[in-house]
C-alpha positions as CSV (number, residue, x, y, z in Angstrom):
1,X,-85.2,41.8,89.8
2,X,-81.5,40.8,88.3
3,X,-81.6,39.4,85.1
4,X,-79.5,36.2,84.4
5,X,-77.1,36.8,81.6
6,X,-76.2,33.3,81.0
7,X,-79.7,32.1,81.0
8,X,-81.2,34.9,78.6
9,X,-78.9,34.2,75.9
10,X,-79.6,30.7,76.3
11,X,-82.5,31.4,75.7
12,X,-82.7,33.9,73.0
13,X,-79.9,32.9,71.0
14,X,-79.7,29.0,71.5
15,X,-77.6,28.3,68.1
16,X,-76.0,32.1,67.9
17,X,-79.4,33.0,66.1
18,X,-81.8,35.2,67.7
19,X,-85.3,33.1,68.1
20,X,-87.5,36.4,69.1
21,X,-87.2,39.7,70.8
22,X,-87.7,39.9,74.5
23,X,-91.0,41.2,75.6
24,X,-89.0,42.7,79.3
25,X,-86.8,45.5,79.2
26,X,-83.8,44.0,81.1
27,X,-84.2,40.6,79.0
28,X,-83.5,42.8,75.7
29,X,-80.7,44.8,77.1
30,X,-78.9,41.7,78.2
31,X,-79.4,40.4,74.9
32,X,-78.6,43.6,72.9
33,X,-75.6,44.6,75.0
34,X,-74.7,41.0,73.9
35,X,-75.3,42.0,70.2
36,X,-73.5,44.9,69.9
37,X,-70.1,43.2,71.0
38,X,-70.2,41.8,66.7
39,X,-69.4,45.6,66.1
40,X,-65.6,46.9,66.9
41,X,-65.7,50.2,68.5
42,X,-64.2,53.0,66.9
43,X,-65.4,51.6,63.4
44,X,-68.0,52.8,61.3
45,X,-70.1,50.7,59.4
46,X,-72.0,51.5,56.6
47,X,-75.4,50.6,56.7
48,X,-75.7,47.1,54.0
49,X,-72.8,45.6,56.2
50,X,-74.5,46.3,59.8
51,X,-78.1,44.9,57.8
52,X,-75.8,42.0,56.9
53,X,-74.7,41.3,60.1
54,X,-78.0,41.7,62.0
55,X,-79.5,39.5,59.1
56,X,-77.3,36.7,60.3
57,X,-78.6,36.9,63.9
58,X,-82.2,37.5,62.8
59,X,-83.7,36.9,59.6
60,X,-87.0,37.9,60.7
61,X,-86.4,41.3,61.3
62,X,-82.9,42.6,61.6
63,X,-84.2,46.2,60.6
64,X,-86.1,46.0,63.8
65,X,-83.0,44.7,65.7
66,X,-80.8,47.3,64.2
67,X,-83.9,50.2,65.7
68,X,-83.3,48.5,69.1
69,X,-79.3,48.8,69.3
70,X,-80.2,52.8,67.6
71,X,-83.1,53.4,70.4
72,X,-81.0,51.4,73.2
73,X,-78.3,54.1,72.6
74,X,-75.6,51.1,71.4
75,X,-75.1,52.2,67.7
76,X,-75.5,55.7,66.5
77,X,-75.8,56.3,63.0
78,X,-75.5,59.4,60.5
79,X,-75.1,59.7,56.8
80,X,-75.8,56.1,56.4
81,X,-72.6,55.3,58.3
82,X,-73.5,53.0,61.8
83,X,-70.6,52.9,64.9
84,X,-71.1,51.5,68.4
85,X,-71.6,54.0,71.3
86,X,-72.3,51.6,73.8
87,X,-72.0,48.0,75.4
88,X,-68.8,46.5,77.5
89,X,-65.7,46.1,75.7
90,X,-63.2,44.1,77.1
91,X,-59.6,45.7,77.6
């Protein structure tokens, strides 16, 4: 089954805020590949500024969000330092 790109993050992130977490797989990979795009590559982020980020998109539980992006291989982290491994980036 394809997933609809447009439609999940309609649905998910109606005002740019993330209402809940998809239940399905492909729905959360559509919207955390989506995520991941608010973090440059080749940067590394320590960890207040990625919480601060992921706070703005979900206040309910960015720590949770920031274990997705980890677990969904999309940021890597080590000595409290966070950098994106994953996602499209435009050239």
């Amino acid at each position: 089954m394809s997933v609809d790109r447009d439609r999940v993050l309609r649905t998910f992130l109606p005002d740019g805020r993330l209402v809940s977490m998809p239940a399905r797989a492909g729905k959360r990979r559509v919207l955390l590949e989506h995520i991941v795009t608010f973090f440059e590559p080749g940067v590394r982020y320590p960890e207040s500024e990625v919480n601060l980020k992921l706070r703005a998109i979900y206040p309910a539980d960015w720590v949770a969000l920031r274990r997705y992006l980890v677990d969904e291989r999309l940021l890597d982290r080590a000595d409290g330092l966070y950098w994106r491994i994953g996602g499209y980036v435009e050239v």
